[in-house]
CHARMM-style PDB file with segment names, atoms N, HN, CA, C and O in Angstrom:
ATOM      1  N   UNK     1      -8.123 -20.177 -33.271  1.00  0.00      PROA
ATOM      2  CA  UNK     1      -6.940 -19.394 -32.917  1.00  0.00      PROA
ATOM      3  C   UNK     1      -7.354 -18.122 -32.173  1.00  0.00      PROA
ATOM      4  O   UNK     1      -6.735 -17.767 -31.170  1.00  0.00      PROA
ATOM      5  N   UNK     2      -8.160 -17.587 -32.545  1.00  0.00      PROA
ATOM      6  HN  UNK     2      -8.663 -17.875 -33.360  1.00  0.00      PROA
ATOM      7  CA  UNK     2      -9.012 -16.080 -31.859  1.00  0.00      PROA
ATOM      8  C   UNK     2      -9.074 -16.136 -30.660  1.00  0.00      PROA
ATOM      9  O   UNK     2      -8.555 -15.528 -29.723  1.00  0.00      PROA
ATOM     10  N   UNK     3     -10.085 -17.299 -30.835  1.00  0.00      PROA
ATOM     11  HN  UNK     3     -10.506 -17.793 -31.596  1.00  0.00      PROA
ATOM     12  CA  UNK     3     -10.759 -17.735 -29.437  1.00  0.00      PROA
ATOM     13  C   UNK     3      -9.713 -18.467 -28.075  1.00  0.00      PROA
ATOM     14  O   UNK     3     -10.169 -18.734 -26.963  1.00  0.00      PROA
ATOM     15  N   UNK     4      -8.505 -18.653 -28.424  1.00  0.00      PROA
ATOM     16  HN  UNK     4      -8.135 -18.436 -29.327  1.00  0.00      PROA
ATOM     17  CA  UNK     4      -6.873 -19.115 -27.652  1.00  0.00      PROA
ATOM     18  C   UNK     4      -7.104 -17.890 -27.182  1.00  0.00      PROA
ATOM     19  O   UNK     4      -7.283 -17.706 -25.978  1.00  0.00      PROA
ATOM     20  N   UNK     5      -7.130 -16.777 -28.189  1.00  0.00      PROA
ATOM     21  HN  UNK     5      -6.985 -16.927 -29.167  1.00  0.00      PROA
ATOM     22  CA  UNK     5      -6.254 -15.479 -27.782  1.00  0.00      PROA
ATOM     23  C   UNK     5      -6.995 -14.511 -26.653  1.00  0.00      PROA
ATOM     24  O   UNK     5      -6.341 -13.743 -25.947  1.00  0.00      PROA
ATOM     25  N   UNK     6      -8.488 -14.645 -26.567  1.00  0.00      PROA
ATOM     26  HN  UNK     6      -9.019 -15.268 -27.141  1.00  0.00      PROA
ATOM     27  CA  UNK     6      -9.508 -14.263 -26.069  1.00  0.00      PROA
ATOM     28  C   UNK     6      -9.222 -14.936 -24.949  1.00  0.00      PROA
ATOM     29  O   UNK     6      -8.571 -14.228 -24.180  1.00  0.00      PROA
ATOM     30  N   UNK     7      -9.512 -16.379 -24.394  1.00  0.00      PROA
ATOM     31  HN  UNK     7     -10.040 -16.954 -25.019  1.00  0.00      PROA
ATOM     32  CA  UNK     7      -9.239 -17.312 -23.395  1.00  0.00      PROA
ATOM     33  C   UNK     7      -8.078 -16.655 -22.597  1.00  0.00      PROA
ATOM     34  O   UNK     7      -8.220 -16.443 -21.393  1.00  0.00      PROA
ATOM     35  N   UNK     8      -6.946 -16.335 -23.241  1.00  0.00      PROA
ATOM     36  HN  UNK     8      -6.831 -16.508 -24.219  1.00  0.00      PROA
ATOM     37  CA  UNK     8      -5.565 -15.741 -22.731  1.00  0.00      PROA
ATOM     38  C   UNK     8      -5.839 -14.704 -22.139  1.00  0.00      PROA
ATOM     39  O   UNK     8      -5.704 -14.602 -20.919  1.00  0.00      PROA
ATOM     40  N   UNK     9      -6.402 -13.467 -23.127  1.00  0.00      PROA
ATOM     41  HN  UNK     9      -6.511 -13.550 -24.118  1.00  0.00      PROA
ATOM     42  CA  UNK     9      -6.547 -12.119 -22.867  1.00  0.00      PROA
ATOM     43  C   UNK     9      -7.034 -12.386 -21.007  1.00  0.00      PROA
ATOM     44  O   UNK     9      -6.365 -12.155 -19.999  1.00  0.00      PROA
ATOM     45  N   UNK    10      -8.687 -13.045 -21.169  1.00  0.00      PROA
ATOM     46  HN  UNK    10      -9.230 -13.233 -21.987  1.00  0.00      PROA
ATOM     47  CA  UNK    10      -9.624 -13.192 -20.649  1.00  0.00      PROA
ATOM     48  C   UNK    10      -8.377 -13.302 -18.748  1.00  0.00      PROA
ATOM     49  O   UNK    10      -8.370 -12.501 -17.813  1.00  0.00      PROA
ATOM     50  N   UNK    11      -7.808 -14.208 -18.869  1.00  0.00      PROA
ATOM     51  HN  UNK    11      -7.813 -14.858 -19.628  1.00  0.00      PROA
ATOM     52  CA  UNK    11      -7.223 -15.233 -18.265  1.00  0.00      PROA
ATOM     53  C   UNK    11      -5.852 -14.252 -17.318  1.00  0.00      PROA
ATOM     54  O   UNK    11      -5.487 -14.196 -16.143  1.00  0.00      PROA
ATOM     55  N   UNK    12      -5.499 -13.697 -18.421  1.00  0.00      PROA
ATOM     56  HN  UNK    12      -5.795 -13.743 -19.375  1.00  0.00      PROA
ATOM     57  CA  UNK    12      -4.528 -12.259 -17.729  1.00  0.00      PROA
ATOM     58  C   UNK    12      -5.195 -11.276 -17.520  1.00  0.00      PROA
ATOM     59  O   UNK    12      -4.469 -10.369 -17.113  1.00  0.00      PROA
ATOM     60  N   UNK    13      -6.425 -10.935 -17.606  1.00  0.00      PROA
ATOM     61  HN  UNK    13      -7.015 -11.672 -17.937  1.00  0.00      PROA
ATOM     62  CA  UNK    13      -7.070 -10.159 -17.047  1.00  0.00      PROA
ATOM     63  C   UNK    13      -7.673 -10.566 -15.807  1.00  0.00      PROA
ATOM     64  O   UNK    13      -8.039  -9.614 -15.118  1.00  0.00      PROA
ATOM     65  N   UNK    14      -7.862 -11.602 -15.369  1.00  0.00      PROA
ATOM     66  HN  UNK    14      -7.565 -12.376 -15.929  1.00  0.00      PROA
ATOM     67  CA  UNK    14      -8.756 -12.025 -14.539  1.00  0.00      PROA
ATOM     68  C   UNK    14      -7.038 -11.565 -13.195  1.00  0.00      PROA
ATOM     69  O   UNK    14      -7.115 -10.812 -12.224  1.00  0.00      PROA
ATOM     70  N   UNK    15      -5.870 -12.254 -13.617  1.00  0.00      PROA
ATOM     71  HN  UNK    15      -5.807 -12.866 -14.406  1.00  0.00      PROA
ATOM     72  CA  UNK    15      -5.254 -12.421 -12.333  1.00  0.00      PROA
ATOM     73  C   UNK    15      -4.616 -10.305 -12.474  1.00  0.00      PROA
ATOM     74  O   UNK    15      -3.933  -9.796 -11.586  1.00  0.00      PROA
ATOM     75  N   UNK    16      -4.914  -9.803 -13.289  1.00  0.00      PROA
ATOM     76  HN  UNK    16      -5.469 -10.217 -14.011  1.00  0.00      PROA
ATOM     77  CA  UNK    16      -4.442  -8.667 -13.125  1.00  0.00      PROA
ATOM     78  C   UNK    16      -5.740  -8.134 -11.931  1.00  0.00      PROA
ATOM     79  O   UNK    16      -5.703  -7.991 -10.709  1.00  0.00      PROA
ATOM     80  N   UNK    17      -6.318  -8.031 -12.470  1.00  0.00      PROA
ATOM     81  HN  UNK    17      -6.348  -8.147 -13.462  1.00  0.00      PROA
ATOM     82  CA  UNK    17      -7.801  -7.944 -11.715  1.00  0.00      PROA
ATOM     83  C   UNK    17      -7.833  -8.176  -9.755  1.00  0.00      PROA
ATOM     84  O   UNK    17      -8.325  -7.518  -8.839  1.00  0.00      PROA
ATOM     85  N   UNK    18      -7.108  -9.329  -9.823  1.00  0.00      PROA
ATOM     86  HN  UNK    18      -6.708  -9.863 -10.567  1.00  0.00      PROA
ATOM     87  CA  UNK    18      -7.000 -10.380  -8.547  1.00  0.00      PROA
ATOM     88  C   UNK    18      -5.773  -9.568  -7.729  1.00  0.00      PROA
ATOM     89  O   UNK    18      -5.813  -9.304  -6.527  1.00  0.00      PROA
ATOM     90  N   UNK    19      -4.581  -9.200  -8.727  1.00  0.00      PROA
ATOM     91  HN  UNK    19      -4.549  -9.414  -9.703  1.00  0.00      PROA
ATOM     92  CA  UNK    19      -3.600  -8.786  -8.265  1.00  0.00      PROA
ATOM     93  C   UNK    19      -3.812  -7.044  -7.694  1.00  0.00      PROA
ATOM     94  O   UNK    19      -3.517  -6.776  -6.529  1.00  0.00      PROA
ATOM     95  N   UNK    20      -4.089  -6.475  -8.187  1.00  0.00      PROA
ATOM     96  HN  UNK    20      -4.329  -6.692  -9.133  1.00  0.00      PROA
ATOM     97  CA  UNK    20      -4.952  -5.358  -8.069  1.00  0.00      PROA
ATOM     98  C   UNK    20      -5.768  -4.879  -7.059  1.00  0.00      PROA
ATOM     99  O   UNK    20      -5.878  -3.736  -6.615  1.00  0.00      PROA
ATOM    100  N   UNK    21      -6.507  -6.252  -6.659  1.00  0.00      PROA
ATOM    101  HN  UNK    21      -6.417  -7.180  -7.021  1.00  0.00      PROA
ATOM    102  CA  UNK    21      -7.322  -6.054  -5.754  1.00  0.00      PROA
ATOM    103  C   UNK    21      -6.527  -6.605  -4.022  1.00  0.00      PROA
ATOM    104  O   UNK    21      -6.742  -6.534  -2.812  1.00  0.00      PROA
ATOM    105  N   UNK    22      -5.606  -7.107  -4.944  1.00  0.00      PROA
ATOM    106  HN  UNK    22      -5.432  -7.165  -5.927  1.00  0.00      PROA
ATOM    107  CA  UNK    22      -4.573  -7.355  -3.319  1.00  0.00      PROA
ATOM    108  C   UNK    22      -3.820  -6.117  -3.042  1.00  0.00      PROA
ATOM    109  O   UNK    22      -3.754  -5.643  -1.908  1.00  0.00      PROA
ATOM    110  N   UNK    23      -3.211  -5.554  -4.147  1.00  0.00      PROA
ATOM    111  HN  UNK    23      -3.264  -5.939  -5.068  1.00  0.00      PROA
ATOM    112  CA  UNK    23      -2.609  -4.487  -3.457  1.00  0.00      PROA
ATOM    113  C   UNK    23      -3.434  -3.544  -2.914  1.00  0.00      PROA
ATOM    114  O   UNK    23      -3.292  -3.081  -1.782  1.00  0.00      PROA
ATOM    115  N   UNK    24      -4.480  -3.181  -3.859  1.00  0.00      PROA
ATOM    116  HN  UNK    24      -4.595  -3.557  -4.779  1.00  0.00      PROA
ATOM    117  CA  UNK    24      -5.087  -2.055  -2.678  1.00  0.00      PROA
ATOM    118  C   UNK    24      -5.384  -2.765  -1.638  1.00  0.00      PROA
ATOM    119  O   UNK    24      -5.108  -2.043  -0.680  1.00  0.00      PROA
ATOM    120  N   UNK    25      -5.830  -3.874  -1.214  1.00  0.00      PROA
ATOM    121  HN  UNK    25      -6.054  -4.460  -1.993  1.00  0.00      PROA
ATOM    122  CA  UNK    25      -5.957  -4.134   0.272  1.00  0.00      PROA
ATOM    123  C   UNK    25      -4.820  -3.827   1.199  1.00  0.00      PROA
ATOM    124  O   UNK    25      -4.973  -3.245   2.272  1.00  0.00      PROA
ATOM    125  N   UNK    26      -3.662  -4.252   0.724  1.00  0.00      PROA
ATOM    126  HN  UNK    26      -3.538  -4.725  -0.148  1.00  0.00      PROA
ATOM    127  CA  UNK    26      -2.209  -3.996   1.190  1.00  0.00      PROA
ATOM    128  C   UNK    26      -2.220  -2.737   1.486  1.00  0.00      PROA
ATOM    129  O   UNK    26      -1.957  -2.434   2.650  1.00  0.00      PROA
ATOM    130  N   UNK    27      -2.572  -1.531   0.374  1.00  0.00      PROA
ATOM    131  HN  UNK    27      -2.786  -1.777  -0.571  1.00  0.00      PROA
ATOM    132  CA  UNK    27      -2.202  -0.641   0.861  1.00  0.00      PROA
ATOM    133  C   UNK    27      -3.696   0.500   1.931  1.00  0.00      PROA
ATOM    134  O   UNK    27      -3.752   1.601   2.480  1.00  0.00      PROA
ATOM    135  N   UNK    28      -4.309  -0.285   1.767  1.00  0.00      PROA
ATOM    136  HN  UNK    28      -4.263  -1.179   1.321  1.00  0.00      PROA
ATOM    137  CA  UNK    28      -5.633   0.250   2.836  1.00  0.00      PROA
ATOM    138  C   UNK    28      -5.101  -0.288   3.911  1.00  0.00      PROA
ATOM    139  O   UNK    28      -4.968   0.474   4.868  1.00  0.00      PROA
ATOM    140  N   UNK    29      -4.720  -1.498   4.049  1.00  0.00      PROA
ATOM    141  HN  UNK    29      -4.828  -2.117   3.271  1.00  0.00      PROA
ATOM    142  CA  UNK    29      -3.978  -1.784   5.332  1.00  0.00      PROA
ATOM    143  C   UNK    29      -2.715  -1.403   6.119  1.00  0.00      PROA
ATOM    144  O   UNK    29      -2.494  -1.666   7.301  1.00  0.00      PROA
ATOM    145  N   UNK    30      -1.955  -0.764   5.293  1.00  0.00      PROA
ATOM    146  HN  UNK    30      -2.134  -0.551   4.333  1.00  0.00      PROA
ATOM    147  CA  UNK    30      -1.060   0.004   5.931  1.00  0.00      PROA
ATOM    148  C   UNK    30      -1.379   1.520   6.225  1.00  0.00      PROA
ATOM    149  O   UNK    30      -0.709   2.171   7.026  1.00  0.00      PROA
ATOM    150  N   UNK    31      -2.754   2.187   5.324  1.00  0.00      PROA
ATOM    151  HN  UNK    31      -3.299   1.658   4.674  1.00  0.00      PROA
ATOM    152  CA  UNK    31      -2.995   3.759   5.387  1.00  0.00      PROA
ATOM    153  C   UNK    31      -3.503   3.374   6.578  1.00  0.00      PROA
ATOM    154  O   UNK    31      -3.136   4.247   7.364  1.00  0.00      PROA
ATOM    155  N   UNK    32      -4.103   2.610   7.131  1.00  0.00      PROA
ATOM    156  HN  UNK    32      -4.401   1.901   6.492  1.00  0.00      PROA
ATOM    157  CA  UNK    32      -4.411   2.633   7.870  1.00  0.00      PROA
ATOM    158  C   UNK    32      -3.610   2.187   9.427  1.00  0.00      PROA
ATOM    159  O   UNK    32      -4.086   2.631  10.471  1.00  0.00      PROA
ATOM    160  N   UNK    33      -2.768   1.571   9.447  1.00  0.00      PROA
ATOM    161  HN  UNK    33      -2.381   1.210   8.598  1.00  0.00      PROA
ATOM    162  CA  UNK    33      -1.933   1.268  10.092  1.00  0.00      PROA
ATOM    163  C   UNK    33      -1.252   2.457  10.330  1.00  0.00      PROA
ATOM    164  O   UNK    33      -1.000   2.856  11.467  1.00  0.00      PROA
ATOM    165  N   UNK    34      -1.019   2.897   9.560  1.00  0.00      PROA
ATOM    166  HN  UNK    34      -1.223   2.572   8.637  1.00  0.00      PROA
ATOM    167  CA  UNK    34       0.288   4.149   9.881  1.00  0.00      PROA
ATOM    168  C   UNK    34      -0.484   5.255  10.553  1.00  0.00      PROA
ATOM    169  O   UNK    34       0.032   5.905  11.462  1.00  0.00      PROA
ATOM    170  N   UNK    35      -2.534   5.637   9.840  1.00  0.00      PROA
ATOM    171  HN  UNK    35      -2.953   5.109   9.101  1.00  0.00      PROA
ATOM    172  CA  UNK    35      -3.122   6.683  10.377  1.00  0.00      PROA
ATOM    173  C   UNK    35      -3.213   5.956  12.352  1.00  0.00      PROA
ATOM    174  O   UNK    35      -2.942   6.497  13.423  1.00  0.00      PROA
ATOM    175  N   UNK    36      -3.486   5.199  12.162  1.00  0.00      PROA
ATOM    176  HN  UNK    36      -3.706   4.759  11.291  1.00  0.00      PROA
ATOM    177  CA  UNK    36      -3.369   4.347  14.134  1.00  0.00      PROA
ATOM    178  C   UNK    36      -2.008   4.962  15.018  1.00  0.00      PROA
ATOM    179  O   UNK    36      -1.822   5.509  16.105  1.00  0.00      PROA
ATOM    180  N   UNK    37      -1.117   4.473  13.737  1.00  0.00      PROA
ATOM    181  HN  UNK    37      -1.269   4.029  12.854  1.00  0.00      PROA
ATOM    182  CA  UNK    37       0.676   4.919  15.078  1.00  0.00      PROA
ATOM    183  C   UNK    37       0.348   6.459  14.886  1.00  0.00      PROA
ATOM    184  O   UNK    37       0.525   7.088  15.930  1.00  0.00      PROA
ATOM    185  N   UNK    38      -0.101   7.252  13.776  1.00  0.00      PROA
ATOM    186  HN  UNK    38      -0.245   6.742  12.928  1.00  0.00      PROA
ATOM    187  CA  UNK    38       0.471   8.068  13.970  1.00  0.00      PROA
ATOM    188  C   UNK    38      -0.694   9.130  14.688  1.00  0.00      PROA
ATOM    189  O   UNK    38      -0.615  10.284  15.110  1.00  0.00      PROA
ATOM    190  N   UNK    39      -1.954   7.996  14.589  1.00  0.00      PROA
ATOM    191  HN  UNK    39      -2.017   7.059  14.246  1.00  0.00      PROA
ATOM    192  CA  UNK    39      -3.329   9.412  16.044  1.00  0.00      PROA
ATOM    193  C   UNK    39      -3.130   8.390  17.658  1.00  0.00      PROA
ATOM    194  O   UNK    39      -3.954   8.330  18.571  1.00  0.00      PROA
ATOM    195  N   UNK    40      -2.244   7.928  17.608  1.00  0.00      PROA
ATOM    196  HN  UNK    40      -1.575   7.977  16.867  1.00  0.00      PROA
ATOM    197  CA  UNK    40      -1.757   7.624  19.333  1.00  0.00      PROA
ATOM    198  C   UNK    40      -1.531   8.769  20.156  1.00  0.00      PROA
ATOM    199  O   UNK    40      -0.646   9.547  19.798  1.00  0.00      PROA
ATOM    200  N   UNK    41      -2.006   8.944  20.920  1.00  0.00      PROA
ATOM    201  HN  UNK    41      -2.724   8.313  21.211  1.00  0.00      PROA
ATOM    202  CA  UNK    41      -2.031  10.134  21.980  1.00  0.00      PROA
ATOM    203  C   UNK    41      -0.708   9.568  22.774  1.00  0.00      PROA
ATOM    204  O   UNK    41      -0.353  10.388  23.621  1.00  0.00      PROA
ATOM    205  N   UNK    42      -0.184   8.827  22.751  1.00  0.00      PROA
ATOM    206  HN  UNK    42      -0.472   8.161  22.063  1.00  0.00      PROA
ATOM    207  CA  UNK    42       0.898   8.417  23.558  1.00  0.00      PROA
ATOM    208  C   UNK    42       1.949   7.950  22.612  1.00  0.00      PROA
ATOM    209  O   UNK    42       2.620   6.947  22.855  1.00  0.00      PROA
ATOM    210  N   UNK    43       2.076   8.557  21.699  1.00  0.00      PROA
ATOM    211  HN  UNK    43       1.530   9.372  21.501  1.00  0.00      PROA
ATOM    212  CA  UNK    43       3.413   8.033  21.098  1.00  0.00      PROA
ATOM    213  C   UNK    43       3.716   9.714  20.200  1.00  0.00      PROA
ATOM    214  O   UNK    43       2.929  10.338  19.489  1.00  0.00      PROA
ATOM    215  N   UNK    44       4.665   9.942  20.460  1.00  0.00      PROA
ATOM    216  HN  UNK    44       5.305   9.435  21.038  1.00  0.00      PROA
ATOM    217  CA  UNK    44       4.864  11.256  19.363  1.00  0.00      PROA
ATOM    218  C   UNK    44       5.816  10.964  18.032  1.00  0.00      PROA
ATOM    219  O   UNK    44       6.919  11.053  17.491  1.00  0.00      PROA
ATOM    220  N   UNK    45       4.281  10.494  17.972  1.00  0.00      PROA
ATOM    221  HN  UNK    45       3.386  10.422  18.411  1.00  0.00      PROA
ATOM    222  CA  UNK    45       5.749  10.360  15.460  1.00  0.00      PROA
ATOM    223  C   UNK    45       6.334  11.138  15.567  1.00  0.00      PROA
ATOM    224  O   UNK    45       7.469  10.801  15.906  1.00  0.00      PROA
ATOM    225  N   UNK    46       6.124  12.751  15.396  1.00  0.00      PROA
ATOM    226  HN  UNK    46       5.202  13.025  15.122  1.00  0.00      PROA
ATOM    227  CA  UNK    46       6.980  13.983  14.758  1.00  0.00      PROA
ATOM    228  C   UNK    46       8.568  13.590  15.256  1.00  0.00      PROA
ATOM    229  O   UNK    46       9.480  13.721  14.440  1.00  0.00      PROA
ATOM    230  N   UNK    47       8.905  13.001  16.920  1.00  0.00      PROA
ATOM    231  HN  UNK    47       8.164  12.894  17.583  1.00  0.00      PROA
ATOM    232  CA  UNK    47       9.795  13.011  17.351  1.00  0.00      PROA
ATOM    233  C   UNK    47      10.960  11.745  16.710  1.00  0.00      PROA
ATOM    234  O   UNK    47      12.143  11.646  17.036  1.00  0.00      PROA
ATOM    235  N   UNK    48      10.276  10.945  15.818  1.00  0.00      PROA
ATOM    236  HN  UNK    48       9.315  11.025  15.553  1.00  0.00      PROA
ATOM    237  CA  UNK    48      10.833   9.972  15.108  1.00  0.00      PROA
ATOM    238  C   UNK    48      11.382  10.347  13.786  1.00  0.00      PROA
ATOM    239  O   UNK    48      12.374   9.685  13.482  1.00  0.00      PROA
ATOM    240  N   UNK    49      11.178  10.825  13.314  1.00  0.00      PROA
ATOM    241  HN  UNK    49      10.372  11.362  13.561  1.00  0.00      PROA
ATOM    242  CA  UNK    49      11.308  11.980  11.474  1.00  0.00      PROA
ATOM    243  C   UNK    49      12.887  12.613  12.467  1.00  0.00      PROA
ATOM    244  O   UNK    49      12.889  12.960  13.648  1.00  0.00      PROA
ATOM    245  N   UNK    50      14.090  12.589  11.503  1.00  0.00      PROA
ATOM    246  HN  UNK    50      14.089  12.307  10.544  1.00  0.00      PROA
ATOM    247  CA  UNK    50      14.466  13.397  11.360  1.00  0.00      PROA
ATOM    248  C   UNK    50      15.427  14.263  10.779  1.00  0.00      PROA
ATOM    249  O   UNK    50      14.980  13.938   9.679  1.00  0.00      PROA
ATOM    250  N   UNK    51      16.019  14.786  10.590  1.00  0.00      PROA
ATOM    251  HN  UNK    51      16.382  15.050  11.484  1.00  0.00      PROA
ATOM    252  CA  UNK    51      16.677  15.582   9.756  1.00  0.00      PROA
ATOM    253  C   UNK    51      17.349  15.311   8.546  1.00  0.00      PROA
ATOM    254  O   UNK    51      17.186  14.136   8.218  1.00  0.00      PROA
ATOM    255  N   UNK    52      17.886  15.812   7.937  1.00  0.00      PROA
ATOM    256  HN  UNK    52      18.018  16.767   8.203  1.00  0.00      PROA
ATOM    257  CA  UNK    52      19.284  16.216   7.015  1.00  0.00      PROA
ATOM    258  C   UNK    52      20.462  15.724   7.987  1.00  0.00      PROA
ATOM    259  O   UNK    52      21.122  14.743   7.644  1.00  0.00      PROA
ATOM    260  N   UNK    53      20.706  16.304   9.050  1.00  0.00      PROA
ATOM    261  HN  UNK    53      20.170  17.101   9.329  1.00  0.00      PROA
ATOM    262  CA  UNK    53      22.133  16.252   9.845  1.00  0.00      PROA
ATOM    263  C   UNK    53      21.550  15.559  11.382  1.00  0.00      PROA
ATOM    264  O   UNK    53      22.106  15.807  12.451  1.00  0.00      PROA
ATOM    265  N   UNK    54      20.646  14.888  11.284  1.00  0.00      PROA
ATOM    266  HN  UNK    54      20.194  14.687  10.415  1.00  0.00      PROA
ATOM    267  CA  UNK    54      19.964  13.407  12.131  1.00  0.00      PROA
ATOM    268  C   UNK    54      19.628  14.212  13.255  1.00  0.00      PROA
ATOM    269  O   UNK    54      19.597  13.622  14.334  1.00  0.00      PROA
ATOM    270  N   UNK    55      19.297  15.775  13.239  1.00  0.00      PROA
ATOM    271  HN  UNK    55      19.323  16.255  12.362  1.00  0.00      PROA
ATOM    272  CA  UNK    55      18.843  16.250  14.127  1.00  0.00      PROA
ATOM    273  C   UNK    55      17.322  16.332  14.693  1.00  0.00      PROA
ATOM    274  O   UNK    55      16.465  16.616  13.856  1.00  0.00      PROA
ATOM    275  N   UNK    56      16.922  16.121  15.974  1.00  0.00      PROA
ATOM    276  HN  UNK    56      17.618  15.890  16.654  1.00  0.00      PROA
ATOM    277  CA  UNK    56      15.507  16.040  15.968  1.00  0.00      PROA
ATOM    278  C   UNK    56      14.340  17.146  15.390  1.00  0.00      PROA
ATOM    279  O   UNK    56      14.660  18.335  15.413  1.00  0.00      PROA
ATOM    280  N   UNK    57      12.983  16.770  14.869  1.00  0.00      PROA
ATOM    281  HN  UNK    57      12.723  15.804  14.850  1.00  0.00      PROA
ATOM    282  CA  UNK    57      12.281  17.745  14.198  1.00  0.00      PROA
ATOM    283  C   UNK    57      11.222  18.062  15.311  1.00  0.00      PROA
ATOM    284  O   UNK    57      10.244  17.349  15.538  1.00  0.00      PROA
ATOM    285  N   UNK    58      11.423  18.803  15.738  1.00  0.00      PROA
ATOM    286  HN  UNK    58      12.217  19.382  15.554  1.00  0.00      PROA
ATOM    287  CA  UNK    58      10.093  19.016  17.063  1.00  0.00      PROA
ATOM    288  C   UNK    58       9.307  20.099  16.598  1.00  0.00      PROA
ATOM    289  OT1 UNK    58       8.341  20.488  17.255  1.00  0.00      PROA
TER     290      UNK     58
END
C-alpha cells in the first residue's frame, strides 16, 4: 500500500516537474519575444500603451 502511494507521489511529481519546465520555457519565450518588439529601432512600443481616456503616451 506505501509503496502505491510512493509510485503516485513519485508519478505526480515527475509531470509537475515536466509541467514546470514547459512553462518556464513559455515564458522565456515570450520575455523574450516582447524584449525583440520592444528593442526594434523601427517600431515605437511607447506609442502603442495608452491611456485612461485612450489618449496617446509619448
Amino acid at each position: 500500500m506505501n509503496d502505491k502511494i510512493t509510485k503516485n507521489e513519485e508519478h505526480f511529481n515527475e509531470i509537475r516537474r515536466k509541467k514546470e519546465a514547459e512553462n518556464e520555457e513559455k515564458r522565456s519565450q515570450t520575455k523574450r519575444r516582447l524584449e525583440s518588439e520592444f528593442n526594434r529601432p523601427d517600431n515605437n512600443v511607447i506609442e502603442k500603451f495608452r491611456g485612461e481616456n485612450n489618449e496617446k503616451i509619448s
